[in-house]
C-alpha positions in Angstrom: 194.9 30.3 -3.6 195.3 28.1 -6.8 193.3 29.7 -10.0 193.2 28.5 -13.1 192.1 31.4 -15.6 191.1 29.9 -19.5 191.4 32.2 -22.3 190.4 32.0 -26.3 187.2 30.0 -26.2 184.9 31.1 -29.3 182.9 30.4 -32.2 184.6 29.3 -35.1 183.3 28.2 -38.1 184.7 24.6 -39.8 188.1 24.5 -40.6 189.2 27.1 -38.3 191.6 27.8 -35.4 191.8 29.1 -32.3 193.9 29.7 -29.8 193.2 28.3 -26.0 195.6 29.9 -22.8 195.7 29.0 -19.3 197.2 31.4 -17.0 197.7 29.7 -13.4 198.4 30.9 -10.3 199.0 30.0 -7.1 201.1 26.2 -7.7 204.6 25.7 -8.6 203.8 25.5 -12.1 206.7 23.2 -13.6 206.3 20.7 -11.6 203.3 19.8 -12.9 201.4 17.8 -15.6 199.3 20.8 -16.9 196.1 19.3 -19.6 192.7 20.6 -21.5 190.1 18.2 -21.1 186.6 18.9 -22.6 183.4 18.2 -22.0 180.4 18.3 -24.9 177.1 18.2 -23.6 175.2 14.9 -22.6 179.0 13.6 -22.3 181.9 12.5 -20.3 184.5 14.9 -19.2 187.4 13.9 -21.7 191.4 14.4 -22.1 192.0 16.3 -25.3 195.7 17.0 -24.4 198.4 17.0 -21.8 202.1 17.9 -21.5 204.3 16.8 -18.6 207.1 19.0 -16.5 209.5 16.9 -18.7 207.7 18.3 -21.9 205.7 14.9 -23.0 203.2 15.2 -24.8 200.1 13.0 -24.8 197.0 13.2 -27.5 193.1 11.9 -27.4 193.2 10.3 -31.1 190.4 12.5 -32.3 193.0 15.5 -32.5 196.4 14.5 -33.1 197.8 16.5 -36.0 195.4 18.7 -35.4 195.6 19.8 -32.0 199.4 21.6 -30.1 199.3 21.7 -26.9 202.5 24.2 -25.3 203.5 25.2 -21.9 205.4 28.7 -20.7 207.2 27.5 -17.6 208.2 30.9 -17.4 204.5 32.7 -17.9 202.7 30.1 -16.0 201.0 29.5 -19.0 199.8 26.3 -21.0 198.0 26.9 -24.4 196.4 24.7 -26.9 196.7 25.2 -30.7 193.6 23.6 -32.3 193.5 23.9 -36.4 191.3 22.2 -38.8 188.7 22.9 -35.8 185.3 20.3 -36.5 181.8 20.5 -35.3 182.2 17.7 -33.1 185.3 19.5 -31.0 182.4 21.5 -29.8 183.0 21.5 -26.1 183.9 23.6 -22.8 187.5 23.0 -22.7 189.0 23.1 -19.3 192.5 23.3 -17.9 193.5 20.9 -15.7 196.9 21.2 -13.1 197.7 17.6 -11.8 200.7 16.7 -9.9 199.2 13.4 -7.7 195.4 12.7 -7.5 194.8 14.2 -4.5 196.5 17.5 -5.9 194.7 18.4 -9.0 193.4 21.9 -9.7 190.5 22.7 -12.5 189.9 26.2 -14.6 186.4 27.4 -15.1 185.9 26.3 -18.6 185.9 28.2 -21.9 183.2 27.2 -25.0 184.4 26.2 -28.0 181.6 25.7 -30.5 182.5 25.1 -34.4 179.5 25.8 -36.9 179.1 23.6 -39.5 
């Protein structure tokens, strides 16, 4: 059974950081392209981040230099760094485990909501 357990999801005021984990379970975790999309209400489900088994890194403009996004082969783990946090990054953030599109795998969802 594949689970996809989010972590660090708060409310931060402007300016902030927080800290976002994904522990997954259940998948041969290196082999695949692990991401945290988000999803703001009224809107479309969006990429804010992904890194590949080969360690590439890919960005939604709206956060690079702003947003890390890291992966523990080892822990099973993906995290997302987020700093200089704005209003408009309020969102559930989910993680996503994609190897093809038939084999994809979503986590529950954490809130992130920054206060102006």
């Amino acid at each position: 059974q594949v689970q996809l357990v989010e972590s660090g999801g708060a409310l931060v005021q402007a300016g902030g950081s927080l800290r976002l984990s994904c522990a997954a379970s259940g998948i041969f975790f290196k082999i695949y392209t692990m991401g945290w999309f988000r999803q703001a209400p009224g809107k479309q489900r969006e990429l804010v981040a992904s890194i590949t088994s080969t360690l590439t890194t890919t960005y939604a403009d709206s956060v690079k230099g702003r947003f890390t996004i890291s992966r523990d082969n080892a822990k099973n783990t993906v995290t997302l760094q987020m700093n200089s946090l704005k209003p408009e990054d309020t969102a559930v953030y989910y993680c996503n485990a994609e190897r093809t599109r038939s084999d994809k795998f979503w986590g529950q969802g954490t809130q992130v909501t920054v206060a102006s």
